[in-house]
C-alpha positions, 0 to 999 in steps of 0.5 A: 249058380249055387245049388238048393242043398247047398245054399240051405245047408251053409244058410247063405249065398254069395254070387255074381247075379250074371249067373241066375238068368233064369231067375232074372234079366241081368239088363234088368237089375242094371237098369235098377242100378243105372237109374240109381246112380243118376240120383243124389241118394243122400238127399231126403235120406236119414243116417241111424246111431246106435251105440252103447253108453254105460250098458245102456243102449241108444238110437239117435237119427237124422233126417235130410228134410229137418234141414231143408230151408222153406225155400227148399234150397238143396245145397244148404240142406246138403251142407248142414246134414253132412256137417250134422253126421260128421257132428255125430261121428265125432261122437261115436268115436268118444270115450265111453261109447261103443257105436253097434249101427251107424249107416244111412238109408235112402228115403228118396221118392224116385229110388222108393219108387225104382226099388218097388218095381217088379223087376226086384220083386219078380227075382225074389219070388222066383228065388224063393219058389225055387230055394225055398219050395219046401217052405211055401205056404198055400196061404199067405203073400210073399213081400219084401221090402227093400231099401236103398242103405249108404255107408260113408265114413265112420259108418259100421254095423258091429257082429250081430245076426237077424233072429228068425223073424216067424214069417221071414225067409231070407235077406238079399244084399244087392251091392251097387259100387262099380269098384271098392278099394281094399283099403276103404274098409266096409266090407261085410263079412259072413261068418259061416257055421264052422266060423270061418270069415268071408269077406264079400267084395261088394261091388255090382253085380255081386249080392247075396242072400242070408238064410233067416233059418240059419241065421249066421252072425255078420258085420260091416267093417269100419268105413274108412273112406268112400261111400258104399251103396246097396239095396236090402230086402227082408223077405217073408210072409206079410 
C-alpha cells in the first residue's frame, strides 16, 4: 500500500487493489467484475470521436439504441453499430484528421446499476477520508461517477491531463481484463512530474488513482486488438 505522503507528492498511485483490505473487501470488487463480465457490455453502449480537422475541433458519437429495430432484435443492432464504428475508424485514420478520443462507454441498465452499488462508493469514500484528510470539507457530499468505458480496436486517447475541476479530488481507474497482450497496444501511460513514462499493465485487480491537484499528462495507447474494459470514477464535492 502506498503511503499519503507519497502518493500526494508524485500525484498519483498505481497498484494491486488486493493490497487495501482496509479500504475494501477484495471478494467484493470481484463481484463487481464477475457480474460485469456476464453482461455484453457493447450493447446499449455509445462510442465517442473526437479529432482534429484544419485546426478546428469535432465530436461525433454513436449509440447502440439508434439502431435497435422496433422489434428490438439484438443480433442486428449488434452488426449495424459494430459496422457503424468500423465506418468511423476508417474515418480517423483519414488524411487530415488527427483523432485525440475515441473510446466507448457503457450505458447498460445492469452494469449502471452494479457500479452504483456501495461496494465502489464505500472503497472511495474511505480513500479519500484516509489520502485526503486534509482536504475535507465539514460541508458538502463526496460523490463520484463511475462509468464502465471499452477500448476496441482503433480506439485511443492522445496526451492530455483532467484540469483541476474546483470541486474534484482524484480519479480512479479500475482495470477489468483478466489478461492484456503486449502486443494489443492500449496501455495507459502516466507520465510523472520528472517526465518519466509509466506504462500501467491494466489487468484485474490493477488500478489506479490521479490526483486532480497534480494533475499529471496521461495517454491510451492505440489499440490494436482486443478490447480493453474498465471502470472510471471522477471524485469530488457535488
Amino acid at each position: 500500500m502506498i503511503d499519503i505522503q507519497k502518493f500526494r507528492e508524485q500525484g498519483f498511485l498505481y497498484d494491486n487493489i488486493k493490497n487495501y483490505s482496509d479500504l475494501i473487501n477484495f471478494e467484493d470488487i470481484k463481484i463487481i467484475k464477475d457480474k460485469i463480465d456476464f453482461i455484453p457490455y457493447k450493447r446499449y453502449s455509445k462510442y465517442d470521436y473526437w479529432f482534429m480537422y484544419k485546426g478546428s475541433s469535432y465530436i461525433e458519437q454513436i449509440f447502440y439504441e439508434n439502431y435497435l429495430k422496433r422489434d428490438v432484435d439484438l443480433e442486428s443492432a449488434d452488426y449495424v453499430f459494430n459496422l457503424a464504428h468500423k465506418f468511423q475508424i476508417d474515418k480517423m485514420s483519414s488524411e487530415n484528421i488527427y483523432p485525440t478520443w475515441v473510446f466507448g462507454t457503457s450505458q447498460n441498465d445492469d452494469i449502471v446499476s452494479i457500479l452504483n452499488d456501495n461496494i465502489l462508493k464505500e472503497f472511495q469514500k474511505k480513500f479519500v477520508e484516509k489520502y485526503y484528510s486534509d482536504k475535507l470539507r465539514e460541508t458538502g457530499e463526496l460523490f463520484g461517477n463511475s462509468n464502465l468505458q471499452f477500448y476496441d480496436k482503433g480506439c485511443e486517447i492522445k496526451l492530455h491531463d483532467d484540469g483541476r475541476p474546483e470541486n474534484r479530488l482524484c480519479v480512479f481507474l479500475h482495470f477489468l481484463n483478466d489478461e492484456w497482450d503486449e502486443e494489443n497496444g492500449g496501455h495507459l501511460i502516466l507520465h510523472t512530474k520528472d517526465g518519466e513514462p509509466i506504462k500501467v499493465n491494466p489487468v484485474f485487480p490493477n488500478f489506479v488513482v490521479l490526483d486532480s491537484d497534480i494533475n499529471l499528462f496521461h495517454e491510451v495507447e492505440l489499440v490494436k486488438k482486443e478490447t480493453k474494459y474498465n471502470i472510471v470514477s471522477f471524485y469530488g464535492y457535488i
